[in-house]
C-alpha positions as CSV (number, residue, x, y, z in Angstrom):
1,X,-51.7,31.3,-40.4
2,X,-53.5,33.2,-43.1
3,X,-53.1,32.2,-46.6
4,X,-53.7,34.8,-49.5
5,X,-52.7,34.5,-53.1
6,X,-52.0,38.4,-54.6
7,X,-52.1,38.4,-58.5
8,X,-49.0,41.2,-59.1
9,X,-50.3,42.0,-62.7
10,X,-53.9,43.0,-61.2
11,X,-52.0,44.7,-58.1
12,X,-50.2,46.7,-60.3
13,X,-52.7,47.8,-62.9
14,X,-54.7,49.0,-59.9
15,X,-51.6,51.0,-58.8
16,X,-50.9,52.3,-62.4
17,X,-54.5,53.9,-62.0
18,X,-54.0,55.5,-59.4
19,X,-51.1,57.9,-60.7
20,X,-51.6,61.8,-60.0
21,X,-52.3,63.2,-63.3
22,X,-53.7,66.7,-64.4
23,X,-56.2,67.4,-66.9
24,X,-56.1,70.4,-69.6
25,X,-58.3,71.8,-71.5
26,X,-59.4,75.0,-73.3
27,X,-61.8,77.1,-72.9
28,X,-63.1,78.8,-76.2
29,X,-65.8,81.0,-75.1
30,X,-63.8,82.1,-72.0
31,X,-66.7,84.2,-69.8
32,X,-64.3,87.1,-67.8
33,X,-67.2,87.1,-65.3
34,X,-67.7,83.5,-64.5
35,X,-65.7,82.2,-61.9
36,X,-64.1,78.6,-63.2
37,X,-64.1,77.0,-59.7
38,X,-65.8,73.5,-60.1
39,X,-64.3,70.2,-61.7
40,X,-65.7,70.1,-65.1
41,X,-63.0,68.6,-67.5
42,X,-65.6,67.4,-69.6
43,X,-66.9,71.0,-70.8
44,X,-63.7,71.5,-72.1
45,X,-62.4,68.2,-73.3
46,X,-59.8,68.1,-71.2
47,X,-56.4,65.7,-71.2
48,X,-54.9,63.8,-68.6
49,X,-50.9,64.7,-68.2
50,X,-49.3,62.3,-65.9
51,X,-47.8,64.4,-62.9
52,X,-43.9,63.0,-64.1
53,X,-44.2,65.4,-67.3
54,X,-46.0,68.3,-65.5
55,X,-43.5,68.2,-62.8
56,X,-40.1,68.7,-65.7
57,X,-42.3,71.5,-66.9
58,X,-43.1,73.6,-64.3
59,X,-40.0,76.1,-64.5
60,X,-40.6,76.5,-67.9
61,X,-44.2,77.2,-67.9
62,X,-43.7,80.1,-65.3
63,X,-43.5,82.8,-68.2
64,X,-47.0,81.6,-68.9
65,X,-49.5,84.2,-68.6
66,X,-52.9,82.7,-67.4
67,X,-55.4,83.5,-65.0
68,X,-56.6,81.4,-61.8
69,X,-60.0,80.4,-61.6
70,X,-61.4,84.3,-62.5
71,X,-60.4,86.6,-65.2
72,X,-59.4,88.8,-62.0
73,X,-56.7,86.8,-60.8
74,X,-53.9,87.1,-63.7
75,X,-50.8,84.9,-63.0
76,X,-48.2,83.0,-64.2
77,X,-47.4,79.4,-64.6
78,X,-49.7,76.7,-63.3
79,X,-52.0,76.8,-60.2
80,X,-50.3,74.0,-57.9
81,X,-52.3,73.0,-54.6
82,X,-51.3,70.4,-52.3
């Protein structure tokens, strides 16, 4: 018999952390050549938005105009990966 005691308050601040969020920013000096491919949400002092909001908004931010990773690519709405 094992015998384990789990503290459900550290358990779930642990989970809590662990939530999908995205992170905006903007960019004010946006470079059309530069390609905007690595992780750098501290350049732009980026947000975190937890996934639950994003996911209520994506329908309505499909009339966005933006661009994806390159001043080349012009699209609409957000840039979802899986």
């Amino acid at each position: 018999m094992y015998l384990f005691s789990l503290n459900w308050r550290n358990l779930f601040e642990k989970v809590k952390s662990l939530a999908i969020t995205h992170e905006f920013g903007i960019i004010q000096n946006f470079n059309k050549r530069h390609v905007y491919n690595h992780y750098t949400p501290d350049l732009y002092d980026c947000i975190p938005v937890n996934d639950h909001f994003i996911q209520e908004l994506i329908k309505p931010l499909a009339m966005m105009k933006t661009y994806f990773h390159t001043y080349e690519r012009p699209a609409n709405g957000l840039a979802i990966t899986e």
